[in-house]
Chimera marker file (.cmm) of the C-alpha trace (Angstrom):
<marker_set name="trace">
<marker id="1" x="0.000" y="0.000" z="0.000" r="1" g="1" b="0" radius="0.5"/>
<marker id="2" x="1.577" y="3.463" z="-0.660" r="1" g="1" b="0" radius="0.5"/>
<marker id="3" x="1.399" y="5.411" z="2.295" r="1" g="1" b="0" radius="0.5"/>
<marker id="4" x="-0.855" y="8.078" z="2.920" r="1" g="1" b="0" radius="0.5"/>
<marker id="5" x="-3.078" y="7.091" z="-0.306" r="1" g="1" b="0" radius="0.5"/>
<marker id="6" x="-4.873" y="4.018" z="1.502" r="1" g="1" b="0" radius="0.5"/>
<marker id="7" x="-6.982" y="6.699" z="3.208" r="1" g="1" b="0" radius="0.5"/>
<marker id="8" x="-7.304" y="9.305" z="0.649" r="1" g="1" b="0" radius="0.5"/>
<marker id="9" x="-10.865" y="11.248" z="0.467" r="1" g="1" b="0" radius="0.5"/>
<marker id="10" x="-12.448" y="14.074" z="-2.554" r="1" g="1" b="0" radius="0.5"/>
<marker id="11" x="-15.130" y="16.196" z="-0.626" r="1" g="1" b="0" radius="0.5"/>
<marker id="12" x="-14.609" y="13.700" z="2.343" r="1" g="1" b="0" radius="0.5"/>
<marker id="13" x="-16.040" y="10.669" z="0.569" r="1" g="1" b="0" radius="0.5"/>
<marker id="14" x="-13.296" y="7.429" z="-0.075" r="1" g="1" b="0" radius="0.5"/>
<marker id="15" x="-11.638" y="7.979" z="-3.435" r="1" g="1" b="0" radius="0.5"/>
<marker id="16" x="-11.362" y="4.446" z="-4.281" r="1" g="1" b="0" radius="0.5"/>
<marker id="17" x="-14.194" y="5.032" z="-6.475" r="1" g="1" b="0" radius="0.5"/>
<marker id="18" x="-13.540" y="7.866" z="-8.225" r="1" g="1" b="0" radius="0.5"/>
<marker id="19" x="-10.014" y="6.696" z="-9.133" r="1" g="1" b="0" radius="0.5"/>
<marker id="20" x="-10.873" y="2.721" z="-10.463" r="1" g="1" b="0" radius="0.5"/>
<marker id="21" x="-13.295" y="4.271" z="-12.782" r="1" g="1" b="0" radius="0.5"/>
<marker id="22" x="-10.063" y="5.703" z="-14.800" r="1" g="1" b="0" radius="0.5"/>
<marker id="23" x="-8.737" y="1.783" z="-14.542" r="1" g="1" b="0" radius="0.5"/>
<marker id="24" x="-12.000" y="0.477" z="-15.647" r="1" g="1" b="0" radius="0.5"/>
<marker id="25" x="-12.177" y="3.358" z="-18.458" r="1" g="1" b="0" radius="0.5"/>
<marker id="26" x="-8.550" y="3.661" z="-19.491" r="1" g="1" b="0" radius="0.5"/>
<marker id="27" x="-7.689" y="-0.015" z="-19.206" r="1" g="1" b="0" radius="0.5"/>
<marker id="28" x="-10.859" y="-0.688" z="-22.378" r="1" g="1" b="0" radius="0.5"/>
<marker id="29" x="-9.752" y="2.387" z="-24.193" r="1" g="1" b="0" radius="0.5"/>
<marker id="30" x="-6.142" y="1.563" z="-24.494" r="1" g="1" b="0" radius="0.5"/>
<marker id="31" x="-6.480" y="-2.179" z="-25.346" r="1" g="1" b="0" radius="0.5"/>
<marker id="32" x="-9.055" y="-0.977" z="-28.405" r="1" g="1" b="0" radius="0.5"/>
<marker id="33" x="-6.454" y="2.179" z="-28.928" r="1" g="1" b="0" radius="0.5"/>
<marker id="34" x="-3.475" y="-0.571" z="-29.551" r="1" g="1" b="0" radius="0.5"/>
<marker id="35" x="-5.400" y="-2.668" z="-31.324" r="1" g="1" b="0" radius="0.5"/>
<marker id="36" x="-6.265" y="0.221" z="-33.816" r="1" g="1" b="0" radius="0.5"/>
<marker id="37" x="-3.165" y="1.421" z="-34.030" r="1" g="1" b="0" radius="0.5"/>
<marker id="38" x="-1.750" y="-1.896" z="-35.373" r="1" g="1" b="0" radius="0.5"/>
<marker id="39" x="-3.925" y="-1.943" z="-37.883" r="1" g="1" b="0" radius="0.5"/>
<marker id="40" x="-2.014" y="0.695" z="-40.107" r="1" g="1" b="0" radius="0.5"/>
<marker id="41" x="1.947" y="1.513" z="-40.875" r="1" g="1" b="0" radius="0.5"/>
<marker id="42" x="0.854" y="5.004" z="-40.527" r="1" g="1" b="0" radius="0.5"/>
<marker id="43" x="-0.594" y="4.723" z="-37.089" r="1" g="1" b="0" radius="0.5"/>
<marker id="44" x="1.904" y="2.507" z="-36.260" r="1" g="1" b="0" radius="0.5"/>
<marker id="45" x="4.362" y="4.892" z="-36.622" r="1" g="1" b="0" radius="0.5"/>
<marker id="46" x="2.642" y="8.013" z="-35.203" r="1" g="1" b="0" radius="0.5"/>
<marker id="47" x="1.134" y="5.974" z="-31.925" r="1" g="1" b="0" radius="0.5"/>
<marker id="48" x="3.015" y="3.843" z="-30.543" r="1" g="1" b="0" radius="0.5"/>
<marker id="49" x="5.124" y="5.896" z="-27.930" r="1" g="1" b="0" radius="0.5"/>
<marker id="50" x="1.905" y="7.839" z="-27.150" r="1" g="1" b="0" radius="0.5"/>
<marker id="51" x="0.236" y="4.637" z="-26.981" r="1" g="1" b="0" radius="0.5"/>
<marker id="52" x="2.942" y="3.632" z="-24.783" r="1" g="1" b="0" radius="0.5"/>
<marker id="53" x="3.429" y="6.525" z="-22.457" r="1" g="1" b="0" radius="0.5"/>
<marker id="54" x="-0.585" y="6.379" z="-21.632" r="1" g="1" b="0" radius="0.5"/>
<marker id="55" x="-0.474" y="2.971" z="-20.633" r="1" g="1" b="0" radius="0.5"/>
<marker id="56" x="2.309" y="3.642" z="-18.355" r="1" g="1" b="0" radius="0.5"/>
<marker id="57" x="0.219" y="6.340" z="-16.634" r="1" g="1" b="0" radius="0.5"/>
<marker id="58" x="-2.593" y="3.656" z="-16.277" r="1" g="1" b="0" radius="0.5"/>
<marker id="59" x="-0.680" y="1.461" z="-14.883" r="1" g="1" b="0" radius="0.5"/>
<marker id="60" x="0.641" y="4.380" z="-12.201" r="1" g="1" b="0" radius="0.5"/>
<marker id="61" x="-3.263" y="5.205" z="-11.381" r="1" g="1" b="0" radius="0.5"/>
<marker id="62" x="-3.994" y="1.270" z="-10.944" r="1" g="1" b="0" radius="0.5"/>
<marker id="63" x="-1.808" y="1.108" z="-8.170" r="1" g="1" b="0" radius="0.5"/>
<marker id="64" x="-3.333" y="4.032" z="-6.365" r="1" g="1" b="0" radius="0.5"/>
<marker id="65" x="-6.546" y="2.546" z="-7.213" r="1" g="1" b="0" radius="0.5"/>
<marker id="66" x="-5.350" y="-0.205" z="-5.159" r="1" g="1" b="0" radius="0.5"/>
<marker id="67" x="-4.081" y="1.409" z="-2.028" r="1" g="1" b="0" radius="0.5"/>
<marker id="68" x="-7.441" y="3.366" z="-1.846" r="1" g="1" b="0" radius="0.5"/>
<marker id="69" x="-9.052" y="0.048" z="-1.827" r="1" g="1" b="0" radius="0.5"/>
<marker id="70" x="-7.425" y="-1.146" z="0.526" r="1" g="1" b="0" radius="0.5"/>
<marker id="71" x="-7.724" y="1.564" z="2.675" r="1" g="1" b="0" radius="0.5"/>
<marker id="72" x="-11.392" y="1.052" z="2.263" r="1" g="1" b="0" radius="0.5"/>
<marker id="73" x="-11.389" y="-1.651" z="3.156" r="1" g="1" b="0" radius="0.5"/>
<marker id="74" x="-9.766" y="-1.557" z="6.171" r="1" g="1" b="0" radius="0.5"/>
<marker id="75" x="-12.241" y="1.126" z="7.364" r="1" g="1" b="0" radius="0.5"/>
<marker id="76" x="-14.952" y="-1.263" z="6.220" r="1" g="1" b="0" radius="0.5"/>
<marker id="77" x="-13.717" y="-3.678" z="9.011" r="1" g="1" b="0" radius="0.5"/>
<marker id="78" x="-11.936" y="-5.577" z="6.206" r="1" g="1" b="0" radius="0.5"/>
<marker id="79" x="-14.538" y="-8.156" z="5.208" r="1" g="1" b="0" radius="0.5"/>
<marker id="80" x="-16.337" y="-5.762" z="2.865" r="1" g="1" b="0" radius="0.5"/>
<marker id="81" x="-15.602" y="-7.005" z="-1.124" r="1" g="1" b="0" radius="0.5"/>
<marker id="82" x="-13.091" y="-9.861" z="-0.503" r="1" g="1" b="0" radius="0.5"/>
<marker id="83" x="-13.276" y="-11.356" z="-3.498" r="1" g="1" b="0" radius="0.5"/>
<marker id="84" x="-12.833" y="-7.831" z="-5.112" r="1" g="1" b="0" radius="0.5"/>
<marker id="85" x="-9.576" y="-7.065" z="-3.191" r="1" g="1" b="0" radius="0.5"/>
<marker id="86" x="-8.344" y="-10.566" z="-4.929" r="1" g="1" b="0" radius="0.5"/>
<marker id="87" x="-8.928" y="-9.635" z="-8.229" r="1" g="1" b="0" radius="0.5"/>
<marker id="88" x="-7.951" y="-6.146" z="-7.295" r="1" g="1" b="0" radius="0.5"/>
<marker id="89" x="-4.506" y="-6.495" z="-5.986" r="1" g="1" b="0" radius="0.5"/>
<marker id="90" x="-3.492" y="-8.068" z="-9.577" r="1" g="1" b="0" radius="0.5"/>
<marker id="91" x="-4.892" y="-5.331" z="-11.398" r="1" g="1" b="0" radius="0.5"/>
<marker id="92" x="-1.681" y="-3.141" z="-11.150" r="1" g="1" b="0" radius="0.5"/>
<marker id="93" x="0.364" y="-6.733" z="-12.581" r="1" g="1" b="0" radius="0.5"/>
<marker id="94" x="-2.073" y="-6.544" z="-15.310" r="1" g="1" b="0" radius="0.5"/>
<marker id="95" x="-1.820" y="-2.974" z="-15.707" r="1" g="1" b="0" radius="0.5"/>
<marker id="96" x="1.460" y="-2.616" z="-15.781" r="1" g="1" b="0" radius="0.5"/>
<marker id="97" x="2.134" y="-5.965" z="-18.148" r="1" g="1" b="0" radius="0.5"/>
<marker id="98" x="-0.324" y="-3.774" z="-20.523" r="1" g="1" b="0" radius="0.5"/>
<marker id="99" x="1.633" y="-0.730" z="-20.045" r="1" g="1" b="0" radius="0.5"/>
<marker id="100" x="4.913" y="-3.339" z="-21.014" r="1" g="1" b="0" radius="0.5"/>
<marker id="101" x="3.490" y="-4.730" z="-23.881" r="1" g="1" b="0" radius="0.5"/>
<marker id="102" x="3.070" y="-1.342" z="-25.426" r="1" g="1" b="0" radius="0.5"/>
<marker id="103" x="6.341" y="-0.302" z="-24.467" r="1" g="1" b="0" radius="0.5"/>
<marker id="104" x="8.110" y="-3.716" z="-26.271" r="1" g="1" b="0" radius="0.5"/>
<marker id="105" x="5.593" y="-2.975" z="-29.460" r="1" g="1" b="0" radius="0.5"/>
<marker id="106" x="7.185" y="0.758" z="-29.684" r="1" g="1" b="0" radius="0.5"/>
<marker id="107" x="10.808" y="-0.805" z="-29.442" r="1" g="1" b="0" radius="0.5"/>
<marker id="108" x="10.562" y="-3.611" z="-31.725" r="1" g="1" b="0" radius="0.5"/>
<marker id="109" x="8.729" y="-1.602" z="-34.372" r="1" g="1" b="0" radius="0.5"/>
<marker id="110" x="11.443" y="-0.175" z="-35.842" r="1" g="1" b="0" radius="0.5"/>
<marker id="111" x="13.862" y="-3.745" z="-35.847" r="1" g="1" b="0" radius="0.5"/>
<marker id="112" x="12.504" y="-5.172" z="-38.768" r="1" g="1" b="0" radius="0.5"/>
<marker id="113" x="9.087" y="-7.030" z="-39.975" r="1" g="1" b="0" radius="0.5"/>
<marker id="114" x="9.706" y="-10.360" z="-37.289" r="1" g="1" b="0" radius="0.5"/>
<marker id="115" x="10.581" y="-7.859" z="-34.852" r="1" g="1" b="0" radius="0.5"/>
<marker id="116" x="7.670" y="-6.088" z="-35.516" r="1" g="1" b="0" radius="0.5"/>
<marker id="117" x="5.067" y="-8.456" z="-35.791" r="1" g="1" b="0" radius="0.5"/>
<marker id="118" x="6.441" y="-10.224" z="-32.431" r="1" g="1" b="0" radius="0.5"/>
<marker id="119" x="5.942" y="-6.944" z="-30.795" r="1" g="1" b="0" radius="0.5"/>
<marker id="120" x="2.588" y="-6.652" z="-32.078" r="1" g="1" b="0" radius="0.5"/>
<marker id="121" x="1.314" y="-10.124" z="-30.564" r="1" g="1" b="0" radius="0.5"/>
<marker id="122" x="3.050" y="-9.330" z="-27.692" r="1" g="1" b="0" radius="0.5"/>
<marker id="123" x="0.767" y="-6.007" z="-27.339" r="1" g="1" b="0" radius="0.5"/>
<marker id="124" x="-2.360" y="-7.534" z="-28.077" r="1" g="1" b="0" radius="0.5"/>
<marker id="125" x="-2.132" y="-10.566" z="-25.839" r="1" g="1" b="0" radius="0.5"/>
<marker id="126" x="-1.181" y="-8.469" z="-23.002" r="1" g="1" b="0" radius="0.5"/>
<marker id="127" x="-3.748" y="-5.696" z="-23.373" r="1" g="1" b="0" radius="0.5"/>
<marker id="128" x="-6.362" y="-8.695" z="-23.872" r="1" g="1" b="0" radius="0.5"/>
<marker id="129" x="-4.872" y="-10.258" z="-20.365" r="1" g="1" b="0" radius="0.5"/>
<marker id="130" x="-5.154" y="-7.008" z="-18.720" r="1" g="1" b="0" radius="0.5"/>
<marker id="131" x="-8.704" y="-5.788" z="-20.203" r="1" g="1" b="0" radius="0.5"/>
<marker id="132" x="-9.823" y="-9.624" z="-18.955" r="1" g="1" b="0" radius="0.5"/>
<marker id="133" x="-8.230" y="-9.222" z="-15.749" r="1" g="1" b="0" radius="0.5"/>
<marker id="134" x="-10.180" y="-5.598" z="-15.433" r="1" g="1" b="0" radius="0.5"/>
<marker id="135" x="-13.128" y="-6.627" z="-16.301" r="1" g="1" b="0" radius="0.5"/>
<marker id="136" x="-13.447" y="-9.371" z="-13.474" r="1" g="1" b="0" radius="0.5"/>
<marker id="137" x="-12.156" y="-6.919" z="-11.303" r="1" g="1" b="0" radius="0.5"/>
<marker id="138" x="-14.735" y="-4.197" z="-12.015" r="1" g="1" b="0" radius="0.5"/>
<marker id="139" x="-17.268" y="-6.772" z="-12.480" r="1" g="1" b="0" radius="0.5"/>
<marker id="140" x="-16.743" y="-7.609" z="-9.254" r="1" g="1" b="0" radius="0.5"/>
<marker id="141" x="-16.477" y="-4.738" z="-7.490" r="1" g="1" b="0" radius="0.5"/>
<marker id="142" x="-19.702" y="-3.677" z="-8.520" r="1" g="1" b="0" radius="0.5"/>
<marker id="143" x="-21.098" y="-7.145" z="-7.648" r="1" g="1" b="0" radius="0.5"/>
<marker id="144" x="-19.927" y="-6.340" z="-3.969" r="1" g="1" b="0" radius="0.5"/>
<marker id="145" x="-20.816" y="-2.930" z="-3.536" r="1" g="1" b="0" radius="0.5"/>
<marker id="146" x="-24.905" y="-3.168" z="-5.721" r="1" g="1" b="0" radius="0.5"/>
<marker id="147" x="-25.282" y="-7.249" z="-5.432" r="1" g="1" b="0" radius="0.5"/>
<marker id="148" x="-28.292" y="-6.657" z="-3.149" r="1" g="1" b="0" radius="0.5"/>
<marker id="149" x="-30.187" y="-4.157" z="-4.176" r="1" g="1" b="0" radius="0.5"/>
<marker id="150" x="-33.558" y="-5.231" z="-6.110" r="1" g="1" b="0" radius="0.5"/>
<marker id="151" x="-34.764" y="-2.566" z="-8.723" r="1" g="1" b="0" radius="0.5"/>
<marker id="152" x="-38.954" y="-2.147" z="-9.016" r="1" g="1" b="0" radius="0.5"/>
<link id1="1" id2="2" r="1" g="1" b="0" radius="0.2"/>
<link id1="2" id2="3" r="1" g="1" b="0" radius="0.2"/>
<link id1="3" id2="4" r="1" g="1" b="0" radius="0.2"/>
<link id1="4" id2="5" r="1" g="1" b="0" radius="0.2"/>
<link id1="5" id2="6" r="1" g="1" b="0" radius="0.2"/>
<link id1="6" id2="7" r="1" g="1" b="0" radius="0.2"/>
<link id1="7" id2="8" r="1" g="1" b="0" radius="0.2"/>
<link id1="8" id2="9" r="1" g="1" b="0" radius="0.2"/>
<link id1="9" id2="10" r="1" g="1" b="0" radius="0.2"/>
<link id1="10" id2="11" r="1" g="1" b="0" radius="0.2"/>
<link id1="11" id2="12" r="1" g="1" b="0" radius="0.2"/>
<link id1="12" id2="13" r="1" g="1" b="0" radius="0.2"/>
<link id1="13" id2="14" r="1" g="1" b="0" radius="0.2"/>
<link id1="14" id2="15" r="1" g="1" b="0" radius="0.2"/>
<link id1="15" id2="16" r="1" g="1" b="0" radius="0.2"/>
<link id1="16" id2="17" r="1" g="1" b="0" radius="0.2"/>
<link id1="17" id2="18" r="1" g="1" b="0" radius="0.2"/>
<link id1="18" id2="19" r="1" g="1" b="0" radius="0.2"/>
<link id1="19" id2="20" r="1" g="1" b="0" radius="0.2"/>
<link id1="20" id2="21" r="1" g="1" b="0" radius="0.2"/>
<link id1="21" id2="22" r="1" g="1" b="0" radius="0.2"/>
<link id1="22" id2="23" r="1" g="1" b="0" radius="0.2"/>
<link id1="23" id2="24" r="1" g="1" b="0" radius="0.2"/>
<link id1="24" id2="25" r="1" g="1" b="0" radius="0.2"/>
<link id1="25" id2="26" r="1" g="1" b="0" radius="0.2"/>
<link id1="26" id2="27" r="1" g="1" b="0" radius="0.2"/>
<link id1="27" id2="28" r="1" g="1" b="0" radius="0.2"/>
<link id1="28" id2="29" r="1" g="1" b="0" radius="0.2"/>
<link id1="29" id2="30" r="1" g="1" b="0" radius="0.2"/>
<link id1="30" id2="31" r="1" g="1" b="0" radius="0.2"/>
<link id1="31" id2="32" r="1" g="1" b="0" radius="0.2"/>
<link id1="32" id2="33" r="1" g="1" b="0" radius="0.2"/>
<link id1="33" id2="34" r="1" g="1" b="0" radius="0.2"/>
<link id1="34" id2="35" r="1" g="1" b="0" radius="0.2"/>
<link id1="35" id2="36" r="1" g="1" b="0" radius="0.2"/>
<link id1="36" id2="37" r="1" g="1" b="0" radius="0.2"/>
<link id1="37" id2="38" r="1" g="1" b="0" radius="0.2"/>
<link id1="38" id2="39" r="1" g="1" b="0" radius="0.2"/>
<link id1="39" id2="40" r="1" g="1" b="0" radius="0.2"/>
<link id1="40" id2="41" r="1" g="1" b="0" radius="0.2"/>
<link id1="41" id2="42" r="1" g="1" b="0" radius="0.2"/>
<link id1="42" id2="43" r="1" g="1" b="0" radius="0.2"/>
<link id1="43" id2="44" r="1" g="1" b="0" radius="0.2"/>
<link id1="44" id2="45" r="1" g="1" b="0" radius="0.2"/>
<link id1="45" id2="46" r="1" g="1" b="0" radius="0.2"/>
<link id1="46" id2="47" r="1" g="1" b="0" radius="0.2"/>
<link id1="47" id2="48" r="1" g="1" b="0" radius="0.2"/>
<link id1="48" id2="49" r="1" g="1" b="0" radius="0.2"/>
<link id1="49" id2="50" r="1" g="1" b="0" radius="0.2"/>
<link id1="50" id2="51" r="1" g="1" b="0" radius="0.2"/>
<link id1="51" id2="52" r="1" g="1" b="0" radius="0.2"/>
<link id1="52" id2="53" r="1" g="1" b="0" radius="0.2"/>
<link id1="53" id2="54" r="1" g="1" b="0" radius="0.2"/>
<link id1="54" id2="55" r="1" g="1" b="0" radius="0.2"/>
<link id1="55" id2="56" r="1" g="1" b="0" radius="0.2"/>
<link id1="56" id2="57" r="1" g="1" b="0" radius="0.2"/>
<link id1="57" id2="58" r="1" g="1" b="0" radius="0.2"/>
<link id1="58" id2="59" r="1" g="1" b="0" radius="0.2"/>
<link id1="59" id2="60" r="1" g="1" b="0" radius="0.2"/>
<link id1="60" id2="61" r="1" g="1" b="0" radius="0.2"/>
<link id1="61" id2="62" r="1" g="1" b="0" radius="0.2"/>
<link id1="62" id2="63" r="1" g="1" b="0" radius="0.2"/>
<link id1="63" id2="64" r="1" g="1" b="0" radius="0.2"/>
<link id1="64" id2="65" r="1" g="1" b="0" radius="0.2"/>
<link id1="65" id2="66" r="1" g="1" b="0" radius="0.2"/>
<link id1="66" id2="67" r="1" g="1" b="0" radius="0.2"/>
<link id1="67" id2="68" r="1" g="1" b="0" radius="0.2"/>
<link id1="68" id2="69" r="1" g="1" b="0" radius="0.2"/>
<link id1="69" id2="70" r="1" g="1" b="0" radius="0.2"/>
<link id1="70" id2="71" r="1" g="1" b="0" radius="0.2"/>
<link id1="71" id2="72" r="1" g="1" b="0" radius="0.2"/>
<link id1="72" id2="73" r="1" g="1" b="0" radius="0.2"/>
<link id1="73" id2="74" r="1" g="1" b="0" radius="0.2"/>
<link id1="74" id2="75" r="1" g="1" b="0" radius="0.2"/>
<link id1="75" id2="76" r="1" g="1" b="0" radius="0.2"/>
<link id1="76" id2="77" r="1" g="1" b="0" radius="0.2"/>
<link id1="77" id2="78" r="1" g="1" b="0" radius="0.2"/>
<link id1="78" id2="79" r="1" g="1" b="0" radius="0.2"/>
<link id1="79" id2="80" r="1" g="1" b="0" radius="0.2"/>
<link id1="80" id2="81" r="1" g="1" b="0" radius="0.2"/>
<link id1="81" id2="82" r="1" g="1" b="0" radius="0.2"/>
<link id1="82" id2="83" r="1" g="1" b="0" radius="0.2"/>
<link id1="83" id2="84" r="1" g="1" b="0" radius="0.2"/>
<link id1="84" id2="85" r="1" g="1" b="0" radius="0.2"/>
<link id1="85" id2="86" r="1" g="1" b="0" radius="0.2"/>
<link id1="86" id2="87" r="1" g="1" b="0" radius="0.2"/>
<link id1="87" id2="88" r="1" g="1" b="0" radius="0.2"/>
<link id1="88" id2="89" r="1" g="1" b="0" radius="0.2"/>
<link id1="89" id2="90" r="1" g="1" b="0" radius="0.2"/>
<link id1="90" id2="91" r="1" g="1" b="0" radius="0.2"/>
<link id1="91" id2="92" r="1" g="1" b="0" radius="0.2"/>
<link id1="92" id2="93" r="1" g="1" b="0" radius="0.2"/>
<link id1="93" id2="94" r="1" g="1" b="0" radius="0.2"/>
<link id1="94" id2="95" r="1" g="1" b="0" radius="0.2"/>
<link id1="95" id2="96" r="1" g="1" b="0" radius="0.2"/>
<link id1="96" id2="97" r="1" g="1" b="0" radius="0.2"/>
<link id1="97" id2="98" r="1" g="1" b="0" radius="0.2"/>
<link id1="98" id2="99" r="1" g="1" b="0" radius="0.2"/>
<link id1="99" id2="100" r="1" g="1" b="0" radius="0.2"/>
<link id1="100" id2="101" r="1" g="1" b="0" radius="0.2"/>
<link id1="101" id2="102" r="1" g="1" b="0" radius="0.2"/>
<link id1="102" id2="103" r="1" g="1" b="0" radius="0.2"/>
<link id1="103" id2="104" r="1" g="1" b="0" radius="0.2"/>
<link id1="104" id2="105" r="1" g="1" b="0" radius="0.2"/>
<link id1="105" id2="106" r="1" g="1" b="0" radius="0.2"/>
<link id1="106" id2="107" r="1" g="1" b="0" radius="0.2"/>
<link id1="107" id2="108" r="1" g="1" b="0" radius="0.2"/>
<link id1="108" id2="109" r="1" g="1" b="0" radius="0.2"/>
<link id1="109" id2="110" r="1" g="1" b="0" radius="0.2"/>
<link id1="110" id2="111" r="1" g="1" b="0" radius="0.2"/>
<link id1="111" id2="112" r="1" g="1" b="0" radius="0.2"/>
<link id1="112" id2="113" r="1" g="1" b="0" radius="0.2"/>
<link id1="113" id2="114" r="1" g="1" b="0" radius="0.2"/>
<link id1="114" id2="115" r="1" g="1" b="0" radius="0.2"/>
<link id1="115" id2="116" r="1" g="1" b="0" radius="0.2"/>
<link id1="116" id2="117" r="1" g="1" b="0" radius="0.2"/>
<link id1="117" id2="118" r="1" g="1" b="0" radius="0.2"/>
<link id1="118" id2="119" r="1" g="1" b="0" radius="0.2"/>
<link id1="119" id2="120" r="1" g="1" b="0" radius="0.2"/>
<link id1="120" id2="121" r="1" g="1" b="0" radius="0.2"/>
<link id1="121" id2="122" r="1" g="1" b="0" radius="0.2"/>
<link id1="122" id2="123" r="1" g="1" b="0" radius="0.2"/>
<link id1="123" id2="124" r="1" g="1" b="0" radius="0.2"/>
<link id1="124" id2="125" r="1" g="1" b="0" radius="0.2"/>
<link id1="125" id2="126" r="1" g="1" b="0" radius="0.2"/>
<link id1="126" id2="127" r="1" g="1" b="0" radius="0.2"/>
<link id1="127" id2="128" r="1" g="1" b="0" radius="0.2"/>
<link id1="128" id2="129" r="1" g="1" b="0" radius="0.2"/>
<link id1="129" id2="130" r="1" g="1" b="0" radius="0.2"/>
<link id1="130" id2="131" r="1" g="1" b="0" radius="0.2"/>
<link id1="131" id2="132" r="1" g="1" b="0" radius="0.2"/>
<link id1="132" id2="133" r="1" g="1" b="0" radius="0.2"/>
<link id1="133" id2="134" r="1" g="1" b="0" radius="0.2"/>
<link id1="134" id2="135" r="1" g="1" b="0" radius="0.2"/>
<link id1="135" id2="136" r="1" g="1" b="0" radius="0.2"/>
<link id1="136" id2="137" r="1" g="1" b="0" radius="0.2"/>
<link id1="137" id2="138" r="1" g="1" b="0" radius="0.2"/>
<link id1="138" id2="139" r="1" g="1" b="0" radius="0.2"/>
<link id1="139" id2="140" r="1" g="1" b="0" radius="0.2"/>
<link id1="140" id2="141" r="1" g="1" b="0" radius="0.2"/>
<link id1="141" id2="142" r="1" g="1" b="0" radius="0.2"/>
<link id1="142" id2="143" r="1" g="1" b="0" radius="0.2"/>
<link id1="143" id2="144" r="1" g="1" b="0" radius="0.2"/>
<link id1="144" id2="145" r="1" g="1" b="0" radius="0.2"/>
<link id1="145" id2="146" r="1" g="1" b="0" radius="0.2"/>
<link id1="146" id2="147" r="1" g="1" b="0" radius="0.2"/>
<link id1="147" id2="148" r="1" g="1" b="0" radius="0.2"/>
<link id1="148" id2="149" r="1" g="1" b="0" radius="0.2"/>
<link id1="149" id2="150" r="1" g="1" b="0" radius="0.2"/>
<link id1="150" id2="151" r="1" g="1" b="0" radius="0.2"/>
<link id1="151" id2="152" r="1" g="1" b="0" radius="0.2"/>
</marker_set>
């Protein structure tokens, strides 16, 4: 947990909230953005580094998201969404293996056509790991926090 962030509030209400819904956003966005992106020489060319550099950033906000979680938790009693704080405390991995992937795409891209198309699996299968890994997470965090109520 990074200190000082587990108990972090915005207008006094827990910011573990606030802050997964850039995860649960950004991690989507990014996989579809790199996926794009490979599709053309062109974009291959202009995106990759920016492509890169976000996913880096994602994978910095996923770990906050986590220490704000936990923190939550903890002033929960620490029962509150255990199987969410499994799933959550791999989300950075899976962030940051994104965040990797992107990076190893925007340095092989320039070695030659193996190079490059070994970069670009690389990229895909780890965004796809990471927007998996997300989506269980997010499912079920939700799960935890709206599993009981009934609508009319």
């Amino acid at each position: 947990m990074l200190a000082g962030l587990d108990n972090l509030t915005v207008g006094g209400l827990p910011a573990h909230p606030l802050v997964v819904h850039a995860i649960v956003v950004g991690v989507p966005v990014m996989a579809l953005a790199s996926w794009l992106m490979l599709a053309r020489s062109s974009w291959r060319l202009s995106w990759a580094w920016p492509i890169a550099v976000i996913d880096v950033l994602i994978a910095a906000v996923a770990v906050v998201a986590r220490s704000t979680g936990q923190g939550l938790q903890a002033a929960l009693g620490g029962q509150a969404a255990l199987e969410h704080a499994e799933f959550g405390n791999l989300a950075p991995l899976f962030a940051l293996v994104m965040a990797l992937g992107a990076v190893a795409f925007a340095v092989l891209r320039r070695r030659g056509r193996t190079a490059t198309v070994v970069g670009a699996v690389v990229a895909v299968a780890t965004s796809l790991a990471a927007l998996v890994w997300i989506v269980l997470t997010g499912h079920s965090g939700s799960a935890s926090s709206w599993g009981g109520i009934t609508l009319p």
